[in-house]
N, C-alpha and C positions, 0 to 999 in steps of 0.2 A: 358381369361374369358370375356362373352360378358357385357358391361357397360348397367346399366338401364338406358332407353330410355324415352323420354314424352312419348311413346305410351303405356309403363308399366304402367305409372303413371295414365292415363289416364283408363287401364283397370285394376289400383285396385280399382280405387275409382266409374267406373262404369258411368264415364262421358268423354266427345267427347276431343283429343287433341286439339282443338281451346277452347274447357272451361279451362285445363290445363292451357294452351301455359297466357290466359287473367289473369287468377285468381296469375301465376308466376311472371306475368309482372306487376301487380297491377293493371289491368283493373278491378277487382273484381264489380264495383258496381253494376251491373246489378242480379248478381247473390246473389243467398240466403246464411245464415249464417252455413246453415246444406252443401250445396255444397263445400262454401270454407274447412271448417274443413276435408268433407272426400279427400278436394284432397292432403291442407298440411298434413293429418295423411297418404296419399298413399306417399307422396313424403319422410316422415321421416322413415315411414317403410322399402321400397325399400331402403332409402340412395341414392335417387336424388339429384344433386345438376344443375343446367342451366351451359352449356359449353361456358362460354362466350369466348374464345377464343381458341378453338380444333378449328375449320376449318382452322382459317385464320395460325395457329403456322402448324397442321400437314399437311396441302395440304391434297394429295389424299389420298396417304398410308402411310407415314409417321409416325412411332410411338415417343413420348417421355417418353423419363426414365431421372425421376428428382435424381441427386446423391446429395445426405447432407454427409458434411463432417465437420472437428471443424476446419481444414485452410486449402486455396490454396497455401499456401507459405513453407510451411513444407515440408520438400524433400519425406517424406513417401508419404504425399496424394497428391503429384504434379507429382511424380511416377507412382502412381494408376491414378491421371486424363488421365494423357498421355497415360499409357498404353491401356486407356477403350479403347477412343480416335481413336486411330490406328487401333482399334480391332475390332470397334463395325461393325456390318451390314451397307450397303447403307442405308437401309430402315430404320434405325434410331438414329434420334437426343439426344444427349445427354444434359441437364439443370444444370449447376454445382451451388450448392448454399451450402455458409458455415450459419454455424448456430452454436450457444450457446447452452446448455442444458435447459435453459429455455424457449428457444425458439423452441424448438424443433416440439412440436406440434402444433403450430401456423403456422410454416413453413411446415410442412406435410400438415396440411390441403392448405393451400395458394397452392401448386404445385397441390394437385388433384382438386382442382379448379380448376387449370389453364389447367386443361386436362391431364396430364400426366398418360399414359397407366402402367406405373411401377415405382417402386422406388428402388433405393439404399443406403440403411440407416449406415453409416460410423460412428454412434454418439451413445454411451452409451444412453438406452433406458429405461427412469425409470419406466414407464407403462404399459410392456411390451404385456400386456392380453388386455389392454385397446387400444392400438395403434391396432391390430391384429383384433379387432371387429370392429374397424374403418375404416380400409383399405377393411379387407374381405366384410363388408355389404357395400359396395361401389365398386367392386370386383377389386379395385385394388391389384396387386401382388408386393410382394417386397422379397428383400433381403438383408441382414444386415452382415454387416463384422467386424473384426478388436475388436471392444470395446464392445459389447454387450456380453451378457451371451446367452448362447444357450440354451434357453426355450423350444424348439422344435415346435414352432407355425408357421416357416418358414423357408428359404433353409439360410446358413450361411457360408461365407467365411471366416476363420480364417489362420495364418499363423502358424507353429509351436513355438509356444513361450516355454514353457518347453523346446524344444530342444536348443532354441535361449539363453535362462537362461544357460544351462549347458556347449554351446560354451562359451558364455562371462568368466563363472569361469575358464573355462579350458586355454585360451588362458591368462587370468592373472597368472593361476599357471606357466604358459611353460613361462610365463618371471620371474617366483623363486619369485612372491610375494605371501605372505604366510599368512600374517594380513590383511586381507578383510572386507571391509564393506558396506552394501546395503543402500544408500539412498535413501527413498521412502517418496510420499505421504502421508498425514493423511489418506486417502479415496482412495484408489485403483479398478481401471475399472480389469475386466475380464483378460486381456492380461497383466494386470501388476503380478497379484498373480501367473497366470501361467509362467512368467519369477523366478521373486523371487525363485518358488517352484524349478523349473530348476536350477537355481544357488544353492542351498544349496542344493538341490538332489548332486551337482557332490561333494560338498564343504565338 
């Protein structure tokens, strides 16, 4: 998807990329109170923001895809890094950043600042309508795996946890334990109800 440009910005509000480029930069005084408004309303509308560092991170062609994850140290998402890793194109870099749930939207936006052509979202997503209007009017693309619920707002890489729930009972029956019990969170992400339901599916 092609990123808005100052030259967009510049033909919504019906003024020269050098009034853009001054009024972004904070040269504004020259100009009137009615020019700066229609260029910050052309800039929120498209979902502008200044690439302050796409050249100098992607070189020529070079794309980046920012992946959020909740640890680099956990054998599951040290797996997934590594596999991306080996996997990915020449043509692009991958930005690994761990992040909290609260953090979460703080650190999306921070990476599409920082240029990133896509993302990779590994993190239980509590706004999930709200993130998707954010990315999309900014046309960045993502995809979201593992912990999130499947909203249908974007492509999703999930593992079979149902099936994974009903290997775990089954391999504790075939060693003849017979009194079972799930310990679980108060608050359960997506792939935890889908294991559970797997286990007492076989149970």
């Amino acid at each position: 998807m092609k990123k808005v440009s100052i030259k967009d910005v510049a033909r919504e509000a019906g003024v020269s990329v050098t009034t853009v480029s001054h009024i972004l930069n904070h040269n504004e005084k020259r100009f009137s109170k009615e020019t700066i408004h229609k260029v910050m309303d052309a800039k929120e509308k498209l979902g502008y923001f200044p690439n302050k560092n796409a050249q100098q991170l992607r070189g020529s062609k070079i794309k980046l895809i920012g992946v959020l994850l909740p640890s680099l140290t956990n054998p599951f998402f040290s797996t997934i890094m590594q596999s991306m890793d080996q996997n990915k194109p020449e043509d692009v870099d991958l930005f690994f950043l761990t992040t909290t749930g609260k953090e979460l939207e703080s650190n999306i936006k921070h990476l599409v600042e920082r240029g990133m052509d896509g993302l990779v979202i590994g993190r239980l997503i509590e706004n999930p309508e709200a993130l998707d209007t954010y990315l999309k009017k900014r046309n960045v693309p993502y995809v979201v795996l593992d912990q999130s619920e499947d909203h249908g707002f974007t492509d999703m890489i999930r593992t079979d946890e149902n099936a994974g729930g009903q290997l775990a009972a089954e391999h504790l029956a075939e060693l003849g334990h017979r009194n079972m019990a799930i310990v679980q969170p108060h608050k359960m992400m997506a792939n935890m109800k889908d294991r559970v339901r797997g286990f007492m599916t076989y149970c």
